[in-house]
N, C-alpha and C positions, 0 to 999 in steps of 0.2 A: 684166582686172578693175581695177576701182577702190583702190588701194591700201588706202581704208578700209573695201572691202569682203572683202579677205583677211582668211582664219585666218594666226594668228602662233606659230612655236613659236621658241622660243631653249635651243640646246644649251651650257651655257657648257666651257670649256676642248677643243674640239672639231675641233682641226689634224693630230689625229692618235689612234691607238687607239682605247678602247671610244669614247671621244665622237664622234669621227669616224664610227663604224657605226652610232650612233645617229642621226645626220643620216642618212648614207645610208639606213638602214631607216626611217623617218621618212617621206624624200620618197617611195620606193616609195610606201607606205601610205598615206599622205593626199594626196594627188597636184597637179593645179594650181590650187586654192583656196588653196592654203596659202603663205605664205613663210615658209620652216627657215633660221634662224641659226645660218651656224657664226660662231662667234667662238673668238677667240687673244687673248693681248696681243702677238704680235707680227703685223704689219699682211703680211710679205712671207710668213710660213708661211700665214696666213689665204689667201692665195693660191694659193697651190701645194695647199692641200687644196682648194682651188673646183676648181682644176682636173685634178686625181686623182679629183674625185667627176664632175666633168662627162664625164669619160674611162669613169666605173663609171656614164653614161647618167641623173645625176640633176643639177640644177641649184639648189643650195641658195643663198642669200645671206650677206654677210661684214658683220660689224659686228668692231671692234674690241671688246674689254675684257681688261683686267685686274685679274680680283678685288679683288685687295690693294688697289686704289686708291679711294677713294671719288668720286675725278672721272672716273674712266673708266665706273664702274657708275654717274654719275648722267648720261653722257653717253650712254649706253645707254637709260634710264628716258625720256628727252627726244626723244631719235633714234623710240621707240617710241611714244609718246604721241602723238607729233605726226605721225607716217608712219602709226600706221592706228590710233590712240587703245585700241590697249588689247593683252594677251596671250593667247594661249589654254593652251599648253606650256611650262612650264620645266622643265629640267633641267639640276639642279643638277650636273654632272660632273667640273669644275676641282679638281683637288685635288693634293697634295704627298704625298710618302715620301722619308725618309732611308733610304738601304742600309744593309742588315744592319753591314757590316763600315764604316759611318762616325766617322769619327775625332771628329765635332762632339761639344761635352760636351752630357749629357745635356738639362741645364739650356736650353742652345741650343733645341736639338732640340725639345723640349718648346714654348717659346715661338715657334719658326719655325712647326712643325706644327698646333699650335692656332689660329695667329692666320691661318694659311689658311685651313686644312678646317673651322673652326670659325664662325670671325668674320667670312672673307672672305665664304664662302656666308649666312652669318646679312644680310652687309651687302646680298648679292643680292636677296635674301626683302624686306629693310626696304625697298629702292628698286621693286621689280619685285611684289610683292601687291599694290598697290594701282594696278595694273594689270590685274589680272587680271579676265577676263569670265567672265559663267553659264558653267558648264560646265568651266571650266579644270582643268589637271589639271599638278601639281605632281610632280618626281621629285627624291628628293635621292639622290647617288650615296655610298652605305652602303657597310657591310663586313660579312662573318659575323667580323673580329678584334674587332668590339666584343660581339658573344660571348664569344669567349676571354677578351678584357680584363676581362670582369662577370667569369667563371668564376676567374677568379686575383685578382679584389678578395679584401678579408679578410671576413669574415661579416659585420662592419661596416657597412660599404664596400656590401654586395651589397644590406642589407638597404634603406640610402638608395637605392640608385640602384633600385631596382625597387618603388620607392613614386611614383605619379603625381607632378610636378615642374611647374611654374608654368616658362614662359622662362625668367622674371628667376632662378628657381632655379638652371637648366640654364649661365647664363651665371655666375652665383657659382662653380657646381662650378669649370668651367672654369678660369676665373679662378685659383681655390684650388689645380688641380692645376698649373698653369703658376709659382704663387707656393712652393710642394711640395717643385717641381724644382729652386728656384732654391738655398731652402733647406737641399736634401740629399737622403738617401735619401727618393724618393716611397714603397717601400714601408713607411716607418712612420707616413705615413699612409693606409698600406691599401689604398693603388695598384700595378699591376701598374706596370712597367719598361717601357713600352710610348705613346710618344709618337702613334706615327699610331692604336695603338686607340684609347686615350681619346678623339683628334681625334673619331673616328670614333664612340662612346659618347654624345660632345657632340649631332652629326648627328641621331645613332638617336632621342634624348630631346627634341631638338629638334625631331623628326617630329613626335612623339607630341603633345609644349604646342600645333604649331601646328596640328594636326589637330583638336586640343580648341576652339581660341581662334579658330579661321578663320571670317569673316563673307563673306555673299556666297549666289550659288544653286549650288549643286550644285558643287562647289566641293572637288577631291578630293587631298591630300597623301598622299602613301608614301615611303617608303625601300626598297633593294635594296641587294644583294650581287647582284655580277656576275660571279662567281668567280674562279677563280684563271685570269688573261687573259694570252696572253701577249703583251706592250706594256711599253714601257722601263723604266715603275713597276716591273714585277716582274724586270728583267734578262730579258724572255724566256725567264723559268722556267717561264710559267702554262699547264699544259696546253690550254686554251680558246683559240678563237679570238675576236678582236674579235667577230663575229656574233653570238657564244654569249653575251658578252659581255653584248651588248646587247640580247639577247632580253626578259628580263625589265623592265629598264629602256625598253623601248620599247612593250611589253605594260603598263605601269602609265602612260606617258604619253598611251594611246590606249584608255582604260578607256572605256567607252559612256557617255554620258549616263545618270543617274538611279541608277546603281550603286548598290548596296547597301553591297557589300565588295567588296574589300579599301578601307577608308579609317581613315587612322591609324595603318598598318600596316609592318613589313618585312617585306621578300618572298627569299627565295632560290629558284632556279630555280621560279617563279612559286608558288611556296607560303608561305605566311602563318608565319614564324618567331616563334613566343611571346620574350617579354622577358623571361625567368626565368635562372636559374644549372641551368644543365645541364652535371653532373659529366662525363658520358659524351660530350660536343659532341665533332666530330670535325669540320675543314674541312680538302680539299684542292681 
């Protein structure tokens, strides 16, 4: 086929773990119309998963990127544009975690974490939507800890973050809890102790503005929890496999044309999790 006449998906952070299964279950699924991105920032792992995945009988393509940079995501945006003019699948996957037992001061923490899970994926979204064609179908890689994080805000805290939020809002929050950290105790300003949730709270709310604000036809954002997976993020604690993983997040990237629902939504094992303070939340 004609380059410009393929479907395009792009998995980002995807050399290894759940992003990894999401390419693989991806190419299964949509089969040789499509070209599935993995990308890495590093160029020789981007390899070695091509050929781990060509070995598991599926044949995805390698673009570099590296979130954090805004020349590598606009070298991405141009490499796509111009090789088949437009997208059809993103997901969002690329993301960071400090270990439980890291020595980094909070403060760190807090700005390393945000300015990934937050900003790096928000810079994805700015370069990579307006790419997007009818039908496209958007996945950002979620948490059920930005449950816990609402759940241990202070009444405060619970009552802002579950009032509808404008971007420009969601990125103030940010901002404010990264400036929080720098300052001192973030619990006195009614944040939980918890750098990858909030990251992740950012994401969730992030769904929601751009679900509201998305122009275009049929044109579908969600967020997921992929559960507890077991892949280096979690020290291979997480009793799930990448598959398991990936289910959900590949189930919302291959939503049918004209969908109804889920849109605007987070999903945990493919069920629509409301945005509220549930005292009783339990994740493993």
């Amino acid at each position: 086929a004609m380059a410009s006449a393929l479907k395009v998906a792009v998995v980002t952070g995807s050399n290894k773990g759940i992003g990894f299964a999401i390419v693989e279950q991806l190419c299964k699924q949509l089969g040789s119309s499509w070209a599935v991105y993995v990308t890495s920032r590093d160029e020789a792992r981007g390899a070695d998963a091509l050929s781990q995945l060509k070995q598991r009988g599926v044949e995805p393509r390698f673009h570099q990127l590296d979130i954090d940079s805004q020349e590598s995501v606009d070298r991405l945006a141009a490499y796509l544009k111009g090789t088949y003019g437009g997208l059809d699948i993103l997901v969002n996957n690329a993301g960071i975690a400090y270990k439980g037992d890291s020595t980094a001061p909070f403060a760190e923490q807090a700005e390393v974490t945000i300015a990934t899970n937050f900003w790096s994926t928000l810079r994805v979204c700015d370069a990579l939507f307006p790419l997007l064609k009818p039908h496209a179908r958007v996945v950002h890689l979620c948490s059920s800890v930005s449950d816990m994080a609402l759940n241990k805000a202070s009444p405060e805290l619970q009552k802002k973050l579950t009032q509808p939020m404008s971007l420009d809002e969601v990125k103030q929050l940010m901002s404010d809890f990264v400036a929080r950290a720098k300052a001192g105790p973030v619990q006195e300003a009614g944040w939980p102790q918890t750098a990858y949730g909030v990251s992740k709270v950012g994401v969730r709310l992030m769904t929601y503005a751009q679900a509201r604000d998305i122009k275009g036809d049929d044109i579908v954002i969600n967020c997921c929890c992929p559960g507890y997976v077991d892949t280096d993020m979690s020290s291979h604690r997480g009793p799930k496999t990448i598959y398991e993983g990936a289910d959900t997040p590949v189930y919302l990237a291959t939503l049918p044309p004209g969908i109804k629902e889920p849109i605007g939504e987070h999903l945990y094992e493919r069920k629509v999790v409301p945005w509220a303070v549930k005292p009783d939340f339990k994740f493993v």
